[in-house]
N, C-alpha and C positions, 0 to 999 in steps of 0.2 A: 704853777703847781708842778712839782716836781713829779715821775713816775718815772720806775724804773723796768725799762721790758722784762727783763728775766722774771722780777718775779709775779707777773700779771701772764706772762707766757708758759709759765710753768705750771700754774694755777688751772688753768681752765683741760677740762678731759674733752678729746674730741672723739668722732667716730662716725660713721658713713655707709650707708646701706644702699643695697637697690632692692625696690621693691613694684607693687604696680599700685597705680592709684587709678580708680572709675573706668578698671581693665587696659590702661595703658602702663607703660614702661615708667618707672617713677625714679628718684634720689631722695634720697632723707641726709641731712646735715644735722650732728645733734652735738651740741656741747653742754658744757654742764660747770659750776663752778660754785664752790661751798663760802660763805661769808661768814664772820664771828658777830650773827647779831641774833636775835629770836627770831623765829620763824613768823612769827607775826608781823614785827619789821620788816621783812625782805617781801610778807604778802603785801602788806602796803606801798611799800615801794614800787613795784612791777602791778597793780592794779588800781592807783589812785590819780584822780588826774590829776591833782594837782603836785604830786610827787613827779610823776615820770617825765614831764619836762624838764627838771631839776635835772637828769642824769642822759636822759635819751631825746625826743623831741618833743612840741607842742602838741597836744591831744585834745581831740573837741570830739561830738556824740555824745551818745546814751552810754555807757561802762558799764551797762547789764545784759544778763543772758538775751539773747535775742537783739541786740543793739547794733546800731554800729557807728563805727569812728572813724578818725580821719585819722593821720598825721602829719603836722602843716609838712605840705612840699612833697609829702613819700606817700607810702600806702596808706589803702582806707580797707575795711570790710566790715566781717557781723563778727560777734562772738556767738559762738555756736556751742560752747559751753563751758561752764564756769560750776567748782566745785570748792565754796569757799576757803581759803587756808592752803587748797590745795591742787587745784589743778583747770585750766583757762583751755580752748581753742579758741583762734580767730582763724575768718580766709584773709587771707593776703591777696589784695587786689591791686596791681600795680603795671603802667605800664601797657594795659589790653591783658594782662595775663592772670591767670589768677591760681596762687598755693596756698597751702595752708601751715597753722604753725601752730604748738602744742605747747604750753610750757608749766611745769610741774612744781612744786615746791616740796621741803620735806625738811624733817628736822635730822639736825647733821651732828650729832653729841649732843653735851651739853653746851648751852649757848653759843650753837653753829647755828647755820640753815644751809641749804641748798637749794638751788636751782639748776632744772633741765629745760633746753629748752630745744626741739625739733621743726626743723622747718625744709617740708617736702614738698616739692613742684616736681610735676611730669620731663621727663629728661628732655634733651633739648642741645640745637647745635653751640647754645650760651654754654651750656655744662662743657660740650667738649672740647670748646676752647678753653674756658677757664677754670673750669672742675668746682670741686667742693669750696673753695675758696673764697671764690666770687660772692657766696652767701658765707660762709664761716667767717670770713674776716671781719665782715660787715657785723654779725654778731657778737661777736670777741670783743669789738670796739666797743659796741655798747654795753656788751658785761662788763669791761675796764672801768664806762664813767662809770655803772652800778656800785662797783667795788669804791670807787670815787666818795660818790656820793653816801654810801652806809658808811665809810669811816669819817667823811668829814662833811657832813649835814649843813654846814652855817656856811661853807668853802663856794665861791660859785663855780659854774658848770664849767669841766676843760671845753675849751673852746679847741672844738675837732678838727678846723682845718688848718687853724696855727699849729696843733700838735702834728700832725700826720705829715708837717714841713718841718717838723725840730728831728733832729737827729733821734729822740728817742722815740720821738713816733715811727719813725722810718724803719727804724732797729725792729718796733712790736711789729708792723705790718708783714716784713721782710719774713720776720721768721713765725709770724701767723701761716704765711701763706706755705712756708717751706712745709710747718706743722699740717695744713689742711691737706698736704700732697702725699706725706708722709700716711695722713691715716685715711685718703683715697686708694691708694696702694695696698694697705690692710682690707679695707674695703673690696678688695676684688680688682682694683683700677689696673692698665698697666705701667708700670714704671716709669717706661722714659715719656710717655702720655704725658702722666700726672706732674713729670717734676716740669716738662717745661709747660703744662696750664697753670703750676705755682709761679710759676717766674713772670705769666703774663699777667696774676694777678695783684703779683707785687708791684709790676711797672704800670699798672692801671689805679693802683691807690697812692703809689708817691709820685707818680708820672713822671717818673725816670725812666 
């Protein structure tokens, strides 16, 4: 399956906050990225289980308000709330540690959509090694297969770790990360902080 980084990289808005969560010192990671399908489609996709293994990983639980799910091999938590069409929380429990992630839906013109999606955990010496990234990249990747999967439905899943070793996966990562440093920096970060926690988060997903 061919993809071309430019333009999955160009595509997705990112952005980076601090804030406090349960009165401790927090970070929010938010990107966002518009598709040419209906808003209906793109709700289906991001809340169906039999859809989101198609483009992200396997999902087992309940996928109703007050449920909760797994993801083989990664996180599990509740959904804590869900406003049909349009708007989900779950916690992110992975790890011993546990954030939360919010993701929004909207309609983007005609026969666009968008998705936002934010995911904030209490700040931490992981952030200030590898900043925004460490969580941006990881979601970037899985907006890619998203965008994957809305344009080509019948196609199977990119297989993520043969990609992320082919040169264009390496190219997206690379400059995922440079992107997440860049809009840590807007964020308030300091500069030469942020670019080299992008650089260690590029050599931590191509392990270069």
């Amino acid at each position: 399956m061919s993809v071309d980084a430019e333009i999955h990289l160009a595509a997705v808005e990112r952005s980076v906050s601090s804030l406090e969560r349960d009165g401790q010192p927090a970070r929010a990671v938010t990107l966002g990225r518009s598709f040419p399908v209906s808003l209906e489609d793109l709700w289906d996709a991001v809340t169906n289980g039999e859809r989101i293994p198609q483009w992200f990983l396997p999902v087992s639980g309940e996928l109703e308000l007050g449920g909760r799910y797994q993801l083989e091999g990664n996180a599990s938590g509740v959904i804590t709330a869900c406003e049909p069409a349009s708007f989900y929380a779950v916690t992110w429990e992975f790890a011993g540690d546990t954030s939360w992630v919010d993701v929004r839906c909207s309609r983007d013109g005609a026969g666009s959509a968008h998705v936002e999606l934010t995911h904030t955990a209490l700040h931490s010496p992981h952030w200030d090694e590898f900043g925004p990234g460490a969580t941006g990249v990881g979601w970037e990747l899985g907006l890619l297969g998203l965008a994957l999967h809305l344009d080509r439905p019948d196609e199977p899943k990119l297989d993520g770790e043969a990609f992320a070793a082919s040169p264009e996966g390496k190219a997206l990562i690379k400059g995922s990360s440079e992107a997440w440093g860049e809009a840590g920096i807007a964020g308030g970060g300091e500069p030469d902080a942020a670019r080299a926690a992008a650089r260690r988060t590029a050599a931590f997903y191509t392990g270069e």
